[in-house]
PyMOL Python script that loads the backbone (N, CA, C, O; Angstrom):
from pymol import cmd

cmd.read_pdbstr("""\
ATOM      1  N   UNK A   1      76.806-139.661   3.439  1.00  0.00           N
ATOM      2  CA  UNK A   1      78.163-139.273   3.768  1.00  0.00           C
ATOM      3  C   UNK A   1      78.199-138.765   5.209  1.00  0.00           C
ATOM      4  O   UNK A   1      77.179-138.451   5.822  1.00  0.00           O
ATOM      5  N   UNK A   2      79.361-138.708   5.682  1.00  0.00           N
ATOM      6  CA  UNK A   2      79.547-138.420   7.146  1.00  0.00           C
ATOM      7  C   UNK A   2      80.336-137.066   7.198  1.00  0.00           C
ATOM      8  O   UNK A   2      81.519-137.022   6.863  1.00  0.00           O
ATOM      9  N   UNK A   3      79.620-135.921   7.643  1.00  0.00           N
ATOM     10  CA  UNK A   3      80.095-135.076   7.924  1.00  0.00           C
ATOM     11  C   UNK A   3      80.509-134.632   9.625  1.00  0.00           C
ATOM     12  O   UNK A   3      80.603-133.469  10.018  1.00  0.00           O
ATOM     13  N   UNK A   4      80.673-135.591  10.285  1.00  0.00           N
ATOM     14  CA  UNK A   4      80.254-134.999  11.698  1.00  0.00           C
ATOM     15  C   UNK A   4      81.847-134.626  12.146  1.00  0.00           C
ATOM     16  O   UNK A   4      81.997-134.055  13.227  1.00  0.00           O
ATOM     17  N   UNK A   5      82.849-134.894  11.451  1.00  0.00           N
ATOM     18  CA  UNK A   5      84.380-134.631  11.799  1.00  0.00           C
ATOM     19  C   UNK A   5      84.342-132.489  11.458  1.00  0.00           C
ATOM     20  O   UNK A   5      84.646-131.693  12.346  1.00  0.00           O
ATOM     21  N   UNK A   6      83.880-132.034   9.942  1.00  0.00           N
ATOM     22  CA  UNK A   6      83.733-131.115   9.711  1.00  0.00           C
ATOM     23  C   UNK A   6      82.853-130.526  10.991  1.00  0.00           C
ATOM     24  O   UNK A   6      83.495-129.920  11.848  1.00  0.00           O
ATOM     25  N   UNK A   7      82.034-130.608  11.092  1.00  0.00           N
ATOM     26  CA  UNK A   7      81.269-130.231  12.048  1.00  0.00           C
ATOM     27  C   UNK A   7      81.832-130.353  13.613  1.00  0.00           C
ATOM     28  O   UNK A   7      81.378-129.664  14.526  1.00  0.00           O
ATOM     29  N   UNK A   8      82.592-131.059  13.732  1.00  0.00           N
ATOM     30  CA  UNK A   8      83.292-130.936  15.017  1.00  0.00           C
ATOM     31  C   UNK A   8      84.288-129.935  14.887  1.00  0.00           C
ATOM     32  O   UNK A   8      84.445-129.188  15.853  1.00  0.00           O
ATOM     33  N   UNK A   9      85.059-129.760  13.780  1.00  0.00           N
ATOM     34  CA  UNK A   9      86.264-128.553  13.686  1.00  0.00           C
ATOM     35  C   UNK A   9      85.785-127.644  13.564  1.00  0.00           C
ATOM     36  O   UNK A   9      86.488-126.757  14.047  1.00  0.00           O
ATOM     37  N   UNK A  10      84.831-127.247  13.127  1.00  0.00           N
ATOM     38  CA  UNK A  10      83.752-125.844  13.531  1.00  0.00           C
ATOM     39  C   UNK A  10      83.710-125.377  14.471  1.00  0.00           C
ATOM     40  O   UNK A  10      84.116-124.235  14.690  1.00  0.00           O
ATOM     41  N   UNK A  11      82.976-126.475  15.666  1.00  0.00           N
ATOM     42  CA  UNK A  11      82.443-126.467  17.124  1.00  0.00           C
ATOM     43  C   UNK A  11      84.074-125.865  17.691  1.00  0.00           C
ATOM     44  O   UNK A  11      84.440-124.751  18.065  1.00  0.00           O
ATOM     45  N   UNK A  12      84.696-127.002  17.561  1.00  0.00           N
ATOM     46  CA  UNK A  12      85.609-127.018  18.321  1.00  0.00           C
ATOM     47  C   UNK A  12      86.433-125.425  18.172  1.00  0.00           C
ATOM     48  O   UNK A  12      86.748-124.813  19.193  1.00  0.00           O
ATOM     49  N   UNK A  13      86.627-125.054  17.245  1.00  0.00           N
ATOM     50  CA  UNK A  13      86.698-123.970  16.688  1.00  0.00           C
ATOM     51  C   UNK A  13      86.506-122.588  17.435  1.00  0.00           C
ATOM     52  O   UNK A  13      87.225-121.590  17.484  1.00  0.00           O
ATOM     53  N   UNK A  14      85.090-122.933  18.085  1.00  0.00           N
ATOM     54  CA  UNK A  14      84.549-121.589  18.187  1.00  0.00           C
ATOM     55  C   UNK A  14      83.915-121.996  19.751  1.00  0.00           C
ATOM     56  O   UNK A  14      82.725-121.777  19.981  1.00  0.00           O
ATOM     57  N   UNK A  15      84.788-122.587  20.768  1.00  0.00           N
ATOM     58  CA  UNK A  15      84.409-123.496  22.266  1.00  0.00           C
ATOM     59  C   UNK A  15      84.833-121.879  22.790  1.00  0.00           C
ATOM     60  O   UNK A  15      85.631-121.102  22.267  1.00  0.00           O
ATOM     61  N   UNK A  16      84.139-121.732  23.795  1.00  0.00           N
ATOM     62  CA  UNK A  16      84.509-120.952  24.789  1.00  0.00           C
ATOM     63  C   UNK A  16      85.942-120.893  25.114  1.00  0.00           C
ATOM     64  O   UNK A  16      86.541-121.859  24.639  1.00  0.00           O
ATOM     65  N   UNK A  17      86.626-120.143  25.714  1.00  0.00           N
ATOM     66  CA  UNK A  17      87.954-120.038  26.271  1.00  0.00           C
ATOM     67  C   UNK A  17      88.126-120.872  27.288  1.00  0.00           C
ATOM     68  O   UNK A  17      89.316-121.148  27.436  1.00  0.00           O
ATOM     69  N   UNK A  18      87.441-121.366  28.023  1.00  0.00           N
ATOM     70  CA  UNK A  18      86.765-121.927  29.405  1.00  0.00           C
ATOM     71  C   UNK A  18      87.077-123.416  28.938  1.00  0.00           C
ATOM     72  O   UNK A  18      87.606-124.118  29.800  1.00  0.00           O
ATOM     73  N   UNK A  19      86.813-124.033  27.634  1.00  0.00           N
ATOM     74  CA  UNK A  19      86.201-125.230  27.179  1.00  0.00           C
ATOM     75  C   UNK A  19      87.210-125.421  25.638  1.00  0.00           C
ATOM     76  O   UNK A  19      86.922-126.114  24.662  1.00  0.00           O
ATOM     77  N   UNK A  20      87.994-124.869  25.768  1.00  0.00           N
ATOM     78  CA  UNK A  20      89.106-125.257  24.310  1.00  0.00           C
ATOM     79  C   UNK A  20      89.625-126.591  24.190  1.00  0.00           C
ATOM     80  O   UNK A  20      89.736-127.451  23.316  1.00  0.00           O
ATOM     81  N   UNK A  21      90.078-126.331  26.179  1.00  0.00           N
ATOM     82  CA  UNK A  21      90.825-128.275  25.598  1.00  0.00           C
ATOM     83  C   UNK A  21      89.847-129.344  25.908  1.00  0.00           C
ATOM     84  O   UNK A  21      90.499-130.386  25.861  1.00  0.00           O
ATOM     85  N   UNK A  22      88.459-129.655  26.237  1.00  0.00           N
ATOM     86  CA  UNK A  22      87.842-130.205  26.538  1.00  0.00           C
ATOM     87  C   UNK A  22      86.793-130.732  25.005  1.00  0.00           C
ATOM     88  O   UNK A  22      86.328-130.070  24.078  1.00  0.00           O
ATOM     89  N   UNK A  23      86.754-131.938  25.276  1.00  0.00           N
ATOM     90  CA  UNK A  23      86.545-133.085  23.792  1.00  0.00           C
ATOM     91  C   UNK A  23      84.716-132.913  23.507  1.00  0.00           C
ATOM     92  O   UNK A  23      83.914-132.752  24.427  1.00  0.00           O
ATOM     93  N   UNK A  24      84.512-132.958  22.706  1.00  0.00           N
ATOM     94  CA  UNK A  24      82.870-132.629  22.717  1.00  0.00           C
ATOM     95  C   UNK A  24      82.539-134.050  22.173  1.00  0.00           C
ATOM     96  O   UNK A  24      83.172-134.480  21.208  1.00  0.00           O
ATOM     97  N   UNK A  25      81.330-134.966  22.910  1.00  0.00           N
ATOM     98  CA  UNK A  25      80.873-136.040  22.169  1.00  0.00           C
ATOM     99  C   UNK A  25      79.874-135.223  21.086  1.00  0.00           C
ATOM    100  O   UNK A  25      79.503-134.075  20.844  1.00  0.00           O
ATOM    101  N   UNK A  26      79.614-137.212  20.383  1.00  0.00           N
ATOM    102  CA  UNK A  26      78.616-136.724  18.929  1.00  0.00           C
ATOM    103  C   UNK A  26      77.221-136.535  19.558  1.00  0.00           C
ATOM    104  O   UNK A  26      76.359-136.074  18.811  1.00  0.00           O
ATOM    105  N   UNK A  27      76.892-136.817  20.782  1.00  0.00           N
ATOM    106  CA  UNK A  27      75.800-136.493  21.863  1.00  0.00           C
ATOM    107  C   UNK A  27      75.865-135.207  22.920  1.00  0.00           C
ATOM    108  O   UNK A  27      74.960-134.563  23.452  1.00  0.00           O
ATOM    109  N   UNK A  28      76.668-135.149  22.965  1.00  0.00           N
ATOM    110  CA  UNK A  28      76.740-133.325  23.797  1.00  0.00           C
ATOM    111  C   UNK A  28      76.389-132.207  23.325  1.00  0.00           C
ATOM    112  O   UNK A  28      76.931-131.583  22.413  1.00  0.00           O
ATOM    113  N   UNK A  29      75.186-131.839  24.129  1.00  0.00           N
ATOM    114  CA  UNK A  29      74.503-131.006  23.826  1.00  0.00           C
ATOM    115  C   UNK A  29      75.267-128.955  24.355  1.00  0.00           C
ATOM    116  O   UNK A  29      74.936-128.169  25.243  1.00  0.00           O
ATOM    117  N   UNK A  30      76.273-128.891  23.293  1.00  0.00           N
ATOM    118  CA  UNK A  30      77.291-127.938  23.088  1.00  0.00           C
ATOM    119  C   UNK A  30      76.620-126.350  23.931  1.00  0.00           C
ATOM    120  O   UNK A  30      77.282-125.452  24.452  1.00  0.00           O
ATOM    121  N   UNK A  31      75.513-126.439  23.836  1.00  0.00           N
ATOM    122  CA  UNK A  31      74.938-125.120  24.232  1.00  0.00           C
ATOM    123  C   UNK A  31      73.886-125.607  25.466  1.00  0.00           C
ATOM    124  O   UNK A  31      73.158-124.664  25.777  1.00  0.00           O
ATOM    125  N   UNK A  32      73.674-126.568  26.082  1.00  0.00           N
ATOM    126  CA  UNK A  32      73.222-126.594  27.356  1.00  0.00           C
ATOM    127  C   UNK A  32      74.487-126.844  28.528  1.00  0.00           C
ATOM    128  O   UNK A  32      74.212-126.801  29.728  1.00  0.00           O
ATOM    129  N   UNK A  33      76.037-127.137  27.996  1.00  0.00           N
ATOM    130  CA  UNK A  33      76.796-127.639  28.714  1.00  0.00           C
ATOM    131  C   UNK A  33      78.295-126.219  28.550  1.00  0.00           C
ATOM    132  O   UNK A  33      79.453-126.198  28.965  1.00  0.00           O
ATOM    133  N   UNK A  34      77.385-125.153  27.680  1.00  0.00           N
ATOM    134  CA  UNK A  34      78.188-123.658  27.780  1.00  0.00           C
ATOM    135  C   UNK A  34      79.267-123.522  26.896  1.00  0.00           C
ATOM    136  O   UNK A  34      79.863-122.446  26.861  1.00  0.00           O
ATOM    137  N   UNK A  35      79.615-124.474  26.162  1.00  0.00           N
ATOM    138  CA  UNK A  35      80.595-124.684  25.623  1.00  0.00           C
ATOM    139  C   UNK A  35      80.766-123.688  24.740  1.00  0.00           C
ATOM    140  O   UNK A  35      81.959-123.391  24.798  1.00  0.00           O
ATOM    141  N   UNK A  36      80.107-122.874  23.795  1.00  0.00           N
ATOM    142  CA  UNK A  36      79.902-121.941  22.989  1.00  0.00           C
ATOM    143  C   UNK A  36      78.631-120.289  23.598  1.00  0.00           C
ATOM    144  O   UNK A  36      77.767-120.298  24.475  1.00  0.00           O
ATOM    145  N   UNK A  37      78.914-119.545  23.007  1.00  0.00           N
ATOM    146  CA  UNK A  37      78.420-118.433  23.355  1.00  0.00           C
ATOM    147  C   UNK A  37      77.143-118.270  22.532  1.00  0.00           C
ATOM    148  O   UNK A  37      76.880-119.105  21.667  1.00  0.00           O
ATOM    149  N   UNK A  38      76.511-117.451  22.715  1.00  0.00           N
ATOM    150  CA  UNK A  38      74.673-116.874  21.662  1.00  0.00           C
ATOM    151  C   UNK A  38      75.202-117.205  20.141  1.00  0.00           C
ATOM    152  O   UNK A  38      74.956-118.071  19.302  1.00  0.00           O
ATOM    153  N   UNK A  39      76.352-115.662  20.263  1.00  0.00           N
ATOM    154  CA  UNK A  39      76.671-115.793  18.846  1.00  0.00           C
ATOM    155  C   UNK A  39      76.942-117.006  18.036  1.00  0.00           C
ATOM    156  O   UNK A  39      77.083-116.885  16.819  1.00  0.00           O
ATOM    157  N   UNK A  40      77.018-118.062  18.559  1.00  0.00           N
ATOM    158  CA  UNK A  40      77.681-118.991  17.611  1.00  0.00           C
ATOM    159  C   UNK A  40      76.205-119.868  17.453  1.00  0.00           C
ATOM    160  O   UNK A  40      76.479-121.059  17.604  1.00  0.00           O
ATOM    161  N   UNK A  41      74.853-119.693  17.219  1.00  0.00           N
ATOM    162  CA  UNK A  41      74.388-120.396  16.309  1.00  0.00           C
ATOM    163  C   UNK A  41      73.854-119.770  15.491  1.00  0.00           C
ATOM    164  O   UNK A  41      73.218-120.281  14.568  1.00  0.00           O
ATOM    165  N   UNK A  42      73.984-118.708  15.640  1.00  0.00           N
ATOM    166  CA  UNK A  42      73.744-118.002  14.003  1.00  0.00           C
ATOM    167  C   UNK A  42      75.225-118.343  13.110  1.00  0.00           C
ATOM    168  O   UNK A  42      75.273-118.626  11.913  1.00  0.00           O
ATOM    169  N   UNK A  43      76.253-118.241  13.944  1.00  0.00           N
ATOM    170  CA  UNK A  43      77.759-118.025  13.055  1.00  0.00           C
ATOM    171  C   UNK A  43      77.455-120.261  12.392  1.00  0.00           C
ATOM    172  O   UNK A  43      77.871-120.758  11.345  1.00  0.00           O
ATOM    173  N   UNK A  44      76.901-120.743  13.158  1.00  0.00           N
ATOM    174  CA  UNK A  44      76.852-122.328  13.181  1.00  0.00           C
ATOM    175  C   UNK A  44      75.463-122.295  11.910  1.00  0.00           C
ATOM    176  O   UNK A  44      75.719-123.099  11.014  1.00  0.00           O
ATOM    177  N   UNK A  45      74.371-121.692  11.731  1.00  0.00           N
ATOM    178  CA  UNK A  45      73.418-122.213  10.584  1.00  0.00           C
ATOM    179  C   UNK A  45      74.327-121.819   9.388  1.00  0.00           C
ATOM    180  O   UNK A  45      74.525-122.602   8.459  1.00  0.00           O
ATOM    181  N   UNK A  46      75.075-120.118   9.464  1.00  0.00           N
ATOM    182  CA  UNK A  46      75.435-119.912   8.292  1.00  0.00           C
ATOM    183  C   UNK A  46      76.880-121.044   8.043  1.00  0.00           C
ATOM    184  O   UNK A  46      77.038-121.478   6.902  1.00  0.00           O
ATOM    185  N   UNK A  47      77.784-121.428   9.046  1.00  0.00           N
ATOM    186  CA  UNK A  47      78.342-122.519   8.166  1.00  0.00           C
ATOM    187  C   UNK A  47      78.153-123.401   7.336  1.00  0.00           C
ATOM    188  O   UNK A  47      78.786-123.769   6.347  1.00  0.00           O
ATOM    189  N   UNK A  48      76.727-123.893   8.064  1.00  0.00           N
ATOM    190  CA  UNK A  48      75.951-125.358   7.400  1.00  0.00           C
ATOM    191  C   UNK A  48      75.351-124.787   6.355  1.00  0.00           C
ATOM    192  O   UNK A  48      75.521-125.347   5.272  1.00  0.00           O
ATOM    193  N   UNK A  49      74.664-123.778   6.388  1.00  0.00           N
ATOM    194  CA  UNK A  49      73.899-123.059   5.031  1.00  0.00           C
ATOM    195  C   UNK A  49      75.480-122.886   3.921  1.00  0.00           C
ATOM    196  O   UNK A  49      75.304-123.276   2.766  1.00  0.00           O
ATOM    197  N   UNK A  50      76.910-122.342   4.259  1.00  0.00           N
ATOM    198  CA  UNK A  50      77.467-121.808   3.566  1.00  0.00           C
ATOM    199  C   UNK A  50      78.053-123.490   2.883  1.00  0.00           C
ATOM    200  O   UNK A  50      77.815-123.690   1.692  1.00  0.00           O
ATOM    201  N   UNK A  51      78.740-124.528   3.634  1.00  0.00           N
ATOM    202  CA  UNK A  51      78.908-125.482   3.523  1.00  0.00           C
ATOM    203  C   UNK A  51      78.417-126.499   2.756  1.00  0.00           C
ATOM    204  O   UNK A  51      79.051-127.201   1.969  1.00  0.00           O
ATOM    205  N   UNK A  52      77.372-126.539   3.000  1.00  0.00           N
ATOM    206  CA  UNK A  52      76.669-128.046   2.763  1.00  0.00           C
ATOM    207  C   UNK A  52      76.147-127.349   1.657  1.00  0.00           C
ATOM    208  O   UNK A  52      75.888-128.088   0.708  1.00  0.00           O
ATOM    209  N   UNK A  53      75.865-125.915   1.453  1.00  0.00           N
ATOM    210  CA  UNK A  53      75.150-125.305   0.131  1.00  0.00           C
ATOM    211  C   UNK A  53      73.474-126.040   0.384  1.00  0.00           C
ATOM    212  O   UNK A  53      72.954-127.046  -0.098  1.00  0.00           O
ATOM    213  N   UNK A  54      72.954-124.951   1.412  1.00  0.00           N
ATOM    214  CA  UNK A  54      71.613-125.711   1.641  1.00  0.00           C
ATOM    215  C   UNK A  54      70.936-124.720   2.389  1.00  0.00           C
ATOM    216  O   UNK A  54      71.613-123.989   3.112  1.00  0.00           O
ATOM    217  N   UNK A  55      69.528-124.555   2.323  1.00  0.00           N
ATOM    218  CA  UNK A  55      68.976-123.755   3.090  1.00  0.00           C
ATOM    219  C   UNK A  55      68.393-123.716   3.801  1.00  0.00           C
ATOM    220  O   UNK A  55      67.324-124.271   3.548  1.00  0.00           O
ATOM    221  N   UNK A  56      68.512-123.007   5.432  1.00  0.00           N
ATOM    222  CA  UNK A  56      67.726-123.788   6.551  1.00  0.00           C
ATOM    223  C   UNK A  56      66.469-123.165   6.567  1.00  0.00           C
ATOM    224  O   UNK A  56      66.599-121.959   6.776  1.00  0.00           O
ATOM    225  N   UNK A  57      65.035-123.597   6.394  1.00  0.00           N
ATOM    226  CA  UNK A  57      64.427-122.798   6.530  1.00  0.00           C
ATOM    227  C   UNK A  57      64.049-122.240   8.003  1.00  0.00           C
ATOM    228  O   UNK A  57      64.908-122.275   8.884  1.00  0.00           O
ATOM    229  N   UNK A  58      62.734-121.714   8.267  1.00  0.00           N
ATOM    230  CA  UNK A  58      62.872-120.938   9.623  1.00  0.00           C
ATOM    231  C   UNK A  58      61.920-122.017  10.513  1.00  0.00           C
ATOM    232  O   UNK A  58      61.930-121.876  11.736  1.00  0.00           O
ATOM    233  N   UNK A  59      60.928-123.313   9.796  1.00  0.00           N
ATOM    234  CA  UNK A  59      61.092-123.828  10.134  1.00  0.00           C
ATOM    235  C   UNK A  59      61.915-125.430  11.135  1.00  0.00           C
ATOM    236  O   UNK A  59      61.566-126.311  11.921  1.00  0.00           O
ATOM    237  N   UNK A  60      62.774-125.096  10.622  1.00  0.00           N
ATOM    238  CA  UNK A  60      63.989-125.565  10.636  1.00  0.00           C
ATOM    239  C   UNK A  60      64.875-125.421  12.075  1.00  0.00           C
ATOM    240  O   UNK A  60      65.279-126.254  12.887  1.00  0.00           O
ATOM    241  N   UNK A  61      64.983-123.763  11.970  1.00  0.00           N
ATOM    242  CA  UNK A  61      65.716-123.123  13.193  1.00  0.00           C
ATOM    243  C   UNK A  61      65.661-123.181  14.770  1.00  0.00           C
ATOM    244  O   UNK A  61      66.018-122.424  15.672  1.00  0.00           O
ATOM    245  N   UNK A  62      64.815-124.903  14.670  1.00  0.00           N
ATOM    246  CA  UNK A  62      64.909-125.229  16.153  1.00  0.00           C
ATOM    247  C   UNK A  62      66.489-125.508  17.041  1.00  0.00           C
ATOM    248  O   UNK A  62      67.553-125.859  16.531  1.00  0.00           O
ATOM    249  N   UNK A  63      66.257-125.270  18.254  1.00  0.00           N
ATOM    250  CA  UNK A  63      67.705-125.614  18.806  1.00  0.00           C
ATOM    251  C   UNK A  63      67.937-127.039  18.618  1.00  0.00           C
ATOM    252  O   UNK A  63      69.054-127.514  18.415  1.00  0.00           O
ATOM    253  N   UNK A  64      66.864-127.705  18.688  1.00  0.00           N
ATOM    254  CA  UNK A  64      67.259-129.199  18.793  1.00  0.00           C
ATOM    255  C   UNK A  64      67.604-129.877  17.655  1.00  0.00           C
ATOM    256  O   UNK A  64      67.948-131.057  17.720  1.00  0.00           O
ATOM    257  N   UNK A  65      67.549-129.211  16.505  1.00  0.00           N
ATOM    258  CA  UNK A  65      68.173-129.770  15.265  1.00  0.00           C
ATOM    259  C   UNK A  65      69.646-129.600  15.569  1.00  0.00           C
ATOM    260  O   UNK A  65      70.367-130.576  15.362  1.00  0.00           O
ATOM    261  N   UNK A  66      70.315-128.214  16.149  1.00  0.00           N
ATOM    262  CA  UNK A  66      71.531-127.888  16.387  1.00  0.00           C
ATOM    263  C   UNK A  66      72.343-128.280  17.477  1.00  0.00           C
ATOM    264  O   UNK A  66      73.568-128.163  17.451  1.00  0.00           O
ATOM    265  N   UNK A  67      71.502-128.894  18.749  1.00  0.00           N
ATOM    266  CA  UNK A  67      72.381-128.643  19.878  1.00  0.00           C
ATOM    267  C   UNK A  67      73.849-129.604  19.791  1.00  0.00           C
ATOM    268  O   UNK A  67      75.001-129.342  20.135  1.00  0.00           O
ATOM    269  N   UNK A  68      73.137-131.010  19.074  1.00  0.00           N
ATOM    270  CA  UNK A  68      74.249-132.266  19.137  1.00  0.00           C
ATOM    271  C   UNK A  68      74.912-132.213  17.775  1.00  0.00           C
ATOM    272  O   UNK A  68      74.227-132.080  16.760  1.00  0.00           O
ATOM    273  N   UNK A  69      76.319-132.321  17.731  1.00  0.00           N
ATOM    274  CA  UNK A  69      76.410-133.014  16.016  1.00  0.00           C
ATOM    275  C   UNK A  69      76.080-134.036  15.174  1.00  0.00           C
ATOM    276  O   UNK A  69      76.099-134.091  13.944  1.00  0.00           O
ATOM    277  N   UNK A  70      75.623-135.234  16.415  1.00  0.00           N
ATOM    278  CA  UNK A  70      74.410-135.588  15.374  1.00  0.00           C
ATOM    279  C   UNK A  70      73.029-135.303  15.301  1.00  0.00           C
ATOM    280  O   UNK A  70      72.386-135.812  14.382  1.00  0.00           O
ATOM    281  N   UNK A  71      72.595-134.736  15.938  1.00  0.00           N
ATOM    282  CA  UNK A  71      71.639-134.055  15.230  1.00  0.00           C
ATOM    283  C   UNK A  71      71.605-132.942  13.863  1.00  0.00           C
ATOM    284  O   UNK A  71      70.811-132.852  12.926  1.00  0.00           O
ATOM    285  N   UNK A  72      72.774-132.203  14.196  1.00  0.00           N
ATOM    286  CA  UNK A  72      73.189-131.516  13.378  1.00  0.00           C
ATOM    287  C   UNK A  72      73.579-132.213  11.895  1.00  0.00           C
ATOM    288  O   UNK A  72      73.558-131.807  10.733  1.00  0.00           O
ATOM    289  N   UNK A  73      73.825-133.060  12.336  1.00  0.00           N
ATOM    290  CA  UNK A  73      74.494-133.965  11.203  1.00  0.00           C
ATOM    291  C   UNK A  73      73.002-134.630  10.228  1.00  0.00           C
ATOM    292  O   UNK A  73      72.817-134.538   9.015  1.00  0.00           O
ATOM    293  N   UNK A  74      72.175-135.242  11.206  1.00  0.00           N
ATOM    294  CA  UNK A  74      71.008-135.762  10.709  1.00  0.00           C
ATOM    295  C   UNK A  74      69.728-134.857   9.883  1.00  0.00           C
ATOM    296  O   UNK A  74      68.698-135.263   9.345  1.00  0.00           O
ATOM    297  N   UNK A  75      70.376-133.247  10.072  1.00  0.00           N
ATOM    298  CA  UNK A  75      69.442-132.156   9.633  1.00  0.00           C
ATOM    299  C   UNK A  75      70.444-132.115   8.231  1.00  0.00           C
ATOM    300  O   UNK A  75      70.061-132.259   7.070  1.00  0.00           O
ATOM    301  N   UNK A  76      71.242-131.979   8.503  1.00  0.00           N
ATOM    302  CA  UNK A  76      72.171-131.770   7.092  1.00  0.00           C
ATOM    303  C   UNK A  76      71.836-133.113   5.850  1.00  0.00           C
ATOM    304  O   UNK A  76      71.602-133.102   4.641  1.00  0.00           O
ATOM    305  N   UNK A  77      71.946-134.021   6.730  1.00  0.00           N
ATOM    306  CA  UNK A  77      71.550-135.942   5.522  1.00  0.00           C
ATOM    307  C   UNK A  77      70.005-135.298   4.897  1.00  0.00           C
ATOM    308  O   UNK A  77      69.730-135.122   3.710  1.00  0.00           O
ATOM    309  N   UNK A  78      69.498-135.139   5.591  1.00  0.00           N
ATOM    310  CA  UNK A  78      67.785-134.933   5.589  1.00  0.00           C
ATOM    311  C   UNK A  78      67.671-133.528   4.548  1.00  0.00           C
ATOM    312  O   UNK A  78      66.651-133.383   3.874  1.00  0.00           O
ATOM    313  N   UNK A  79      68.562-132.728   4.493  1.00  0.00           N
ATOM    314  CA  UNK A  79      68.433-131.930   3.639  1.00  0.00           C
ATOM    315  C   UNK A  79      68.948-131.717   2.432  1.00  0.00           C
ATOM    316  O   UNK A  79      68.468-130.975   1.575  1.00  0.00           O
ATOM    317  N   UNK A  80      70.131-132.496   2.331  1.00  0.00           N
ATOM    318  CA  UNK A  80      70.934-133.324   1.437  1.00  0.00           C
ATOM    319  C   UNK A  80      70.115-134.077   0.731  1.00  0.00           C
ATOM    320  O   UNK A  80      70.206-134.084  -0.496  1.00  0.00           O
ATOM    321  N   UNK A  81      69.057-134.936   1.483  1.00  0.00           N
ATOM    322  CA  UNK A  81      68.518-135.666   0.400  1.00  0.00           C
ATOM    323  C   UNK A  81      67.416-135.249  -0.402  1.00  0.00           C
ATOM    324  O   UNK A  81      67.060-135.795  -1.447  1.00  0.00           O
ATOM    325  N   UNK A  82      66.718-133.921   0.317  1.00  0.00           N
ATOM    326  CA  UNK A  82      65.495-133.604  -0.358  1.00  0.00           C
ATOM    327  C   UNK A  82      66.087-132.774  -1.194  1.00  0.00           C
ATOM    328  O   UNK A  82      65.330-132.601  -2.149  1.00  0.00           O
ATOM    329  N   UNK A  83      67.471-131.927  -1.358  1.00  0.00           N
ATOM    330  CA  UNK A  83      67.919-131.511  -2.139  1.00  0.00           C
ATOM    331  C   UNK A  83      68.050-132.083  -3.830  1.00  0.00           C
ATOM    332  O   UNK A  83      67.748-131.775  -4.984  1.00  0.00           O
ATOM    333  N   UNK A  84      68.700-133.088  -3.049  1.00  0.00           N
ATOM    334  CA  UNK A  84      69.184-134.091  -4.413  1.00  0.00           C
ATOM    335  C   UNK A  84      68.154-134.734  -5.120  1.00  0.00           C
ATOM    336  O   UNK A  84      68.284-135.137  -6.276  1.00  0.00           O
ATOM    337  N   UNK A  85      66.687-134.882  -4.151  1.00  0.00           N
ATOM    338  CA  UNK A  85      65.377-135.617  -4.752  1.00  0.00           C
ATOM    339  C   UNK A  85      64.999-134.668  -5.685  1.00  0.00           C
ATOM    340  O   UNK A  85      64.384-135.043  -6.683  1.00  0.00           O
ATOM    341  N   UNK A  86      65.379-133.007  -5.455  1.00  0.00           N
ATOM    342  CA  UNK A  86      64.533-132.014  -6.430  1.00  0.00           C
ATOM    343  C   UNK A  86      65.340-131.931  -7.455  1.00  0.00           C
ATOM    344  O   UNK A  86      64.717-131.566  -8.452  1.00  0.00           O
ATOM    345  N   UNK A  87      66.366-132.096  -7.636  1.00  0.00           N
ATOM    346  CA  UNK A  87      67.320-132.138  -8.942  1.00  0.00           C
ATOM    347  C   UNK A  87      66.788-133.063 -10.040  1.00  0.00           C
ATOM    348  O   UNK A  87      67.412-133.194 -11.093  1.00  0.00           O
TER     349      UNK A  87
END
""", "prot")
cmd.dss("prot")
cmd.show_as("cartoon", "prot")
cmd.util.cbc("prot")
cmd.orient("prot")
């Protein structure tokens, strides 16, 4: 499934004041290009943790799983599926 629209209304959500009206690709790397502040990738795992109902571990908590939405997106499929494999 494709979550990367959810995941953009998040981002978009929580853009700097600086960066509200400005479009984020599914390749823009949101936090090397300032768009968001510190706080928002902790406020960004617990969405995906609260969301997707999944748990990131601390291996996990690299930036580069988070910076893009698809990456972000591809950590969520990937955890989605080992989820659903343990059921």
């Amino acid at each position: 499934m494709d979550y990367r629209q959810e995941i953009r209304e998040f981002i978009g959500n929580n853009l700097t004041m600086e960066h509200e009206d400005r479009p984020i690709n599914d390749n823009d790397n949101y936090f090397e290009l300032r768009f968001v502040n510190s706080l928002f990738a902790m406020r960004l795992v617990d969405f995906v943790e609260r969301k997707f109902q999944i748990e990131i571990a601390n291996e996990e908590l690299d930036l580069a799983n988070f910076c893009t939405i698809n990456r972000l997106h591809d950590l969520i499929e990937r955890k989605l599926a080992t989820k659903g494999a343990a059921l």
